[in-house]
C-alpha positions in Angstrom: -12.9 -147.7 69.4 -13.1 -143.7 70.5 -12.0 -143.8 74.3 -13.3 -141.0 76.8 -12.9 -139.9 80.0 -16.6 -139.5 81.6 -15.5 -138.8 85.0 -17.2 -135.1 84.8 -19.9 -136.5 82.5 -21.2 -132.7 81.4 -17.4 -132.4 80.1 -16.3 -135.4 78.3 -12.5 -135.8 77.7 -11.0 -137.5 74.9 -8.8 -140.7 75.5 -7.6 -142.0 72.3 -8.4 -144.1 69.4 -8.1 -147.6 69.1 -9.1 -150.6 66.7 -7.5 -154.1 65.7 -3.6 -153.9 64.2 -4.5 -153.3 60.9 -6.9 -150.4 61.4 -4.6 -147.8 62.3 -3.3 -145.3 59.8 -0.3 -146.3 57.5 -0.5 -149.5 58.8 1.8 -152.3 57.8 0.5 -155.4 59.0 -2.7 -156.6 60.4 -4.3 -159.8 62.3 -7.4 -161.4 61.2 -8.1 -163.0 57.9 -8.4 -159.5 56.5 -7.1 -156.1 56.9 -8.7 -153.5 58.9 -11.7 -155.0 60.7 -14.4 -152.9 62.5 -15.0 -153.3 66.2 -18.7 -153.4 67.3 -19.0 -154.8 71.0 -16.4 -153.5 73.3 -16.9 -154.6 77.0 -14.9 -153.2 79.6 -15.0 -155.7 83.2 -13.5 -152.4 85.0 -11.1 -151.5 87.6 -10.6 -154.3 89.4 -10.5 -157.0 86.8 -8.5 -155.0 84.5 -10.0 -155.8 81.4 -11.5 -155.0 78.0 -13.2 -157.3 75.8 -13.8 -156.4 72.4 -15.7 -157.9 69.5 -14.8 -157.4 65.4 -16.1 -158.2 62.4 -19.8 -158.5 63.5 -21.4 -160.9 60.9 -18.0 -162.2 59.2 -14.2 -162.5 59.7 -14.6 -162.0 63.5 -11.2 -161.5 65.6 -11.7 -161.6 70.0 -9.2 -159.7 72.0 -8.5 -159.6 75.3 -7.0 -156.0 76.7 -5.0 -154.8 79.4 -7.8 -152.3 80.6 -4.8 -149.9 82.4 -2.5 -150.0 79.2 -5.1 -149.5 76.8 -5.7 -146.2 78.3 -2.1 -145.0 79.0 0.5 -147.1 76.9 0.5 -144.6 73.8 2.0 -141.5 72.9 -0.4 -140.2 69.7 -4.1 -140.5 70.4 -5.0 -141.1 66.8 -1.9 -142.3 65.4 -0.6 -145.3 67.6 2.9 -147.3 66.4 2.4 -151.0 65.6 4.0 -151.1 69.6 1.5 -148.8 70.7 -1.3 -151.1 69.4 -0.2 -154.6 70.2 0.7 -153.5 74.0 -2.5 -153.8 75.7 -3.2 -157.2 73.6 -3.2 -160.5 76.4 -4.5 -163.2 73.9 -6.7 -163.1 70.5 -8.3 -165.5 68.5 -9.4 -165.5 64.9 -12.9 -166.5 63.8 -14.2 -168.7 60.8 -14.6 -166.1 58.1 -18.4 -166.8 57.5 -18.7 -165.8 61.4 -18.4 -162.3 63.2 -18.0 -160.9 66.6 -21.0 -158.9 67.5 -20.7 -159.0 71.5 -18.1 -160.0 74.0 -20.1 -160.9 77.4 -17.3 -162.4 80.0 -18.5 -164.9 82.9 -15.5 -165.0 85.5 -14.9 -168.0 88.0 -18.0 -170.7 86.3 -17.6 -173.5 88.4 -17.5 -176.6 86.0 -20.2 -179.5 87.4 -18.0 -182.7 86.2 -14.5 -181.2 87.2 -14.9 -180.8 90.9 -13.4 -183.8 92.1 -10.3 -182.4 89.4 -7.1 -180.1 90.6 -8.0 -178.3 86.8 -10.8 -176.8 85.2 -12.8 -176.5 88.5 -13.7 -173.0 87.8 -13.3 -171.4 84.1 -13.7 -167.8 83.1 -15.3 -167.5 79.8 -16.7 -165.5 77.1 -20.2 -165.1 75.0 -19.7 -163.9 71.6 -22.4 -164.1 69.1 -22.5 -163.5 65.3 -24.8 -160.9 63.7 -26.7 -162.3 61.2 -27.4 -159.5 57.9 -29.3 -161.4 55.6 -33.0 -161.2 55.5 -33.7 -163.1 52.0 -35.1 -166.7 53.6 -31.3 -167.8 53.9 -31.3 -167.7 49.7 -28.4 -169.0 47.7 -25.5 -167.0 47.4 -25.0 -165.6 43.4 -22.2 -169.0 43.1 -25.5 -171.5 44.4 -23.6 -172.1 47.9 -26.0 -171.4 50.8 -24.5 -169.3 53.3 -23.7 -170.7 56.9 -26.0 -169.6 59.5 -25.2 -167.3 62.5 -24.6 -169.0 65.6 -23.0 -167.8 69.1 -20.0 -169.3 70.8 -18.6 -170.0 74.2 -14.9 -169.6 74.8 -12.6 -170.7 77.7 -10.6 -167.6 78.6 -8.9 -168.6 82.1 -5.8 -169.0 80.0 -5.9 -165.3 78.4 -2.8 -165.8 75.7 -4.9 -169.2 74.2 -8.5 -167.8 74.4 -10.6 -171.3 73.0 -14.3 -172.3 71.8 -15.9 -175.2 73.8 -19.4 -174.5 73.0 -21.6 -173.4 70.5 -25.5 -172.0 70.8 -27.5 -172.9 68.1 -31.0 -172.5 66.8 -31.9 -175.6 64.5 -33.9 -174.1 61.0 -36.8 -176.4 61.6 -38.7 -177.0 63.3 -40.5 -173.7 62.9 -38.9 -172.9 59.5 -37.0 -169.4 60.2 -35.4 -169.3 57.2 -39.5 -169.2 55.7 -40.1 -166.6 57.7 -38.5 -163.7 55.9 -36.7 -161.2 57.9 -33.4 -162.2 59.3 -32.1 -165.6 61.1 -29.6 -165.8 63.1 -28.0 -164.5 66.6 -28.3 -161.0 67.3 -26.8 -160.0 70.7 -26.5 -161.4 74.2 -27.8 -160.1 77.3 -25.1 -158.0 79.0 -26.1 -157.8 82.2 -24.5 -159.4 85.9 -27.7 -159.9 87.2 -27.1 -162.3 90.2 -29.4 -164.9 90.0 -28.8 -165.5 86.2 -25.7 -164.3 86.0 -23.4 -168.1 85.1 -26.7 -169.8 85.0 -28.1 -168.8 82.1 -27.3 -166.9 78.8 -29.9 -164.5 77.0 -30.3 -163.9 73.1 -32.1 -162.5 70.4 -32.1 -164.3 67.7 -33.5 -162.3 65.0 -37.2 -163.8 63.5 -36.4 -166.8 66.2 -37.4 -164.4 68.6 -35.5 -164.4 72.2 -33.9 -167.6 73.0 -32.6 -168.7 77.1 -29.8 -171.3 77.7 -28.6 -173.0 80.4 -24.6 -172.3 80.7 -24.1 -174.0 84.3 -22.3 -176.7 82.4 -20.4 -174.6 79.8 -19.7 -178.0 78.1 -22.6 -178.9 77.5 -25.1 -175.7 76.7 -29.0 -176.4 76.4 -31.7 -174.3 75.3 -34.4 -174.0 78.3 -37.0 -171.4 77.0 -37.7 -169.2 74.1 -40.3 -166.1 73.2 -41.3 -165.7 69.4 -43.4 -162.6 69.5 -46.6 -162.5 66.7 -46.1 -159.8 63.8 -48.9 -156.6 64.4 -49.8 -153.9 62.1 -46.9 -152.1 62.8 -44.3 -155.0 62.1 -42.7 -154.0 58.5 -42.6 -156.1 55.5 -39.6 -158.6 54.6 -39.4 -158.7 50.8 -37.5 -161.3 48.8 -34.8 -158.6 48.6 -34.0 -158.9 52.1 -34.8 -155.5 52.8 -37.1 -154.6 55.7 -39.8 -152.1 53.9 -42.0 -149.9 55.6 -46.2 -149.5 54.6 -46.1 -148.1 51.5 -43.3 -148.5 49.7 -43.7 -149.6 46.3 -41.7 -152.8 46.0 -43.6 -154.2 48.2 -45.1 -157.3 46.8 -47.2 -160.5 47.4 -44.4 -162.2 48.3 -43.4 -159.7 50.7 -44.5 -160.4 54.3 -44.4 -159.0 58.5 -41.5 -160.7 60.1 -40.0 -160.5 63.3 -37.1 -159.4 64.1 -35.7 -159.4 67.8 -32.8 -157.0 67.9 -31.7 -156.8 71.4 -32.9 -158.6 74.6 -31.8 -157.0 78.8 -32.6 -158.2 81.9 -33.7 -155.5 85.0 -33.0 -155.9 88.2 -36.0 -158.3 89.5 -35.2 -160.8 86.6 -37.8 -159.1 84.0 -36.8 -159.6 80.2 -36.9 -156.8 77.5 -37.4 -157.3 74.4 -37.4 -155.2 71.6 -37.7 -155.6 68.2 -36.3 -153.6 65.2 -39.2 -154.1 62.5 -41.4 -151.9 64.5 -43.6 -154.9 66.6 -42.5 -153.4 69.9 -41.1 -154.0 73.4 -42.0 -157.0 74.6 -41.5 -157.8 78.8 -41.0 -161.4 79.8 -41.2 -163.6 82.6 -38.8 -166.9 82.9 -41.7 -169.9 83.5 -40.7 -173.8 83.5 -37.2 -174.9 83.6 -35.3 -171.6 83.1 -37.3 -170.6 86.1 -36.0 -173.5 88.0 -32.4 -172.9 86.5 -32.4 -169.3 87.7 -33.2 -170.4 91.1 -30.6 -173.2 91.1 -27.8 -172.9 93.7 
């Protein structure tokens, strides 16, 4: 994680460096299942909450943390070589991942009122957590070299109100069939979630894209209990590029492409504006798509 001070955005200053124990240099000891595992989705809740979310691993050996916003940016000495002190200090809580499962985005929901608990001195209202897993295979979920198939990527929904003992209590999933994604070509799998506190959808519903199972909407208002409501699978065009057994996306022209190659879609990152609109774009070249909630998620945006 590089760290900078934007304050005067035409003159960026430098904060510091920081990662997972285990990524800094000469490093003794690490957490995870492995040593040294990138970061990829930071999220900083700001000021006021005084918190940083970040996301390793990506597609496999995930690790969550939960960071003191104020420490991370203050409780060191060396910007680029931090003592095993230094990088455990801002740490609240983490929790380690299955290692076929990554951490590509943290996404926090503070204060979710739970539906069945109200009537309950606990759990009436939970702050929680949207991580998904980047899926990187696009070879029609093919056998690893050993004959196991690998897992699918899936998403997850943690309880964080108790920040030392972060813990999963949900999990989003796209079934294989109907629709047969992993006969698609192209990837399968979760992508990213929406990061946006957009009012009305904000702890209603959660946004993804889901890779050739295009964007996918769920209802969260019971984080026990998570349903789909509505999903978008845009058609391949003439500019969507070719999937080929390989599981490399190839672009017009390029010899390998065979028969057996074919135009999948591949929905790489889905936002919401600020009158509710959905973007979605896709990274095999098909384009942005815009999108309208209709039907249920309609009704469940507009829910009080």
């Amino acid at each position: 994680m590089k760290i900078y001070d934007l304050s005067d955005p035409a003159k960026p200053v430098y904060i510091r460096d920081f990662g997972l124990l285990g990524q800094q240099p000469g490093a003794t000891s690490h957490e995870g299942l492995i040593p040294a595992i990138g970061i990829h989705g930071p999220m900083s809740a700001g000021v006021e909450k005084n918190r940083v979310y970040a996301a390793y691993g990506t597609g496999a050996n995930g690790v969550i943390q939960i960071l003191d916003r104020k420490k991370l940016l203050t409780a060191f000495e060396n910007p680029l070589k931090p003592t095993t002190e230094e990088m455990l200090a801002p740490q609240i809580g983490y929790i380690t991942m299955s290692p076929d499962q990554g951490a590509h985005t943290t996404f926090p929901i503070f204060g979710e009122p739970i539906p069945e608990f109200q009537g309950h001195t606990a759990l009436k209202k939970r702050d929680l957590l949207i991580v998904p897993s980047e899926a990187s295979r696009g070879d029609h979920c093919a056998p690893n070299a050993d004959g196991s198939r690998p897992a699918p990527h899936l998403a997850f929904l943690l309880d964080i109100s108790v920040e030392a003992a972060p813990w999963p209590i949900a999990t989003f999933r796209v079934p294989e069939n109907p629709g047969d994604y992993c006969g698609r070509g192209g990837r399968f799998g979760t992508h990213a979630v929406a990061e946006s506190f957009y009012p009305p959808y904000y702890g209603k519903l959660a946004i993804f894209s889901w890779f050739n199972a295009g964007t996918r909407v769920f209802d969260i208002r019971d984080p026990f209990a998570v349903q789909e409501v509505a999903y978008f699978i845009p058609a391949p065009n003439k500019n969507t590029m070719m999937f080929c057994p390989d599981g490399v996306s190839h672009p017009e022209g390029d010899p390998k492409i065979t028969s057996a190659c074919e135009r999948a879609i591949e929905t790489n990152n889905v936002e919401v504006d600020d009158r509710g609109l959905i973007y979605s774009a896709d990274r095999a070249g098909t384009g942005l798509h815009i999108l309208r909630l209709t039907g249920r998620a309609k009704e469940v945006a507009a829910s009080k």
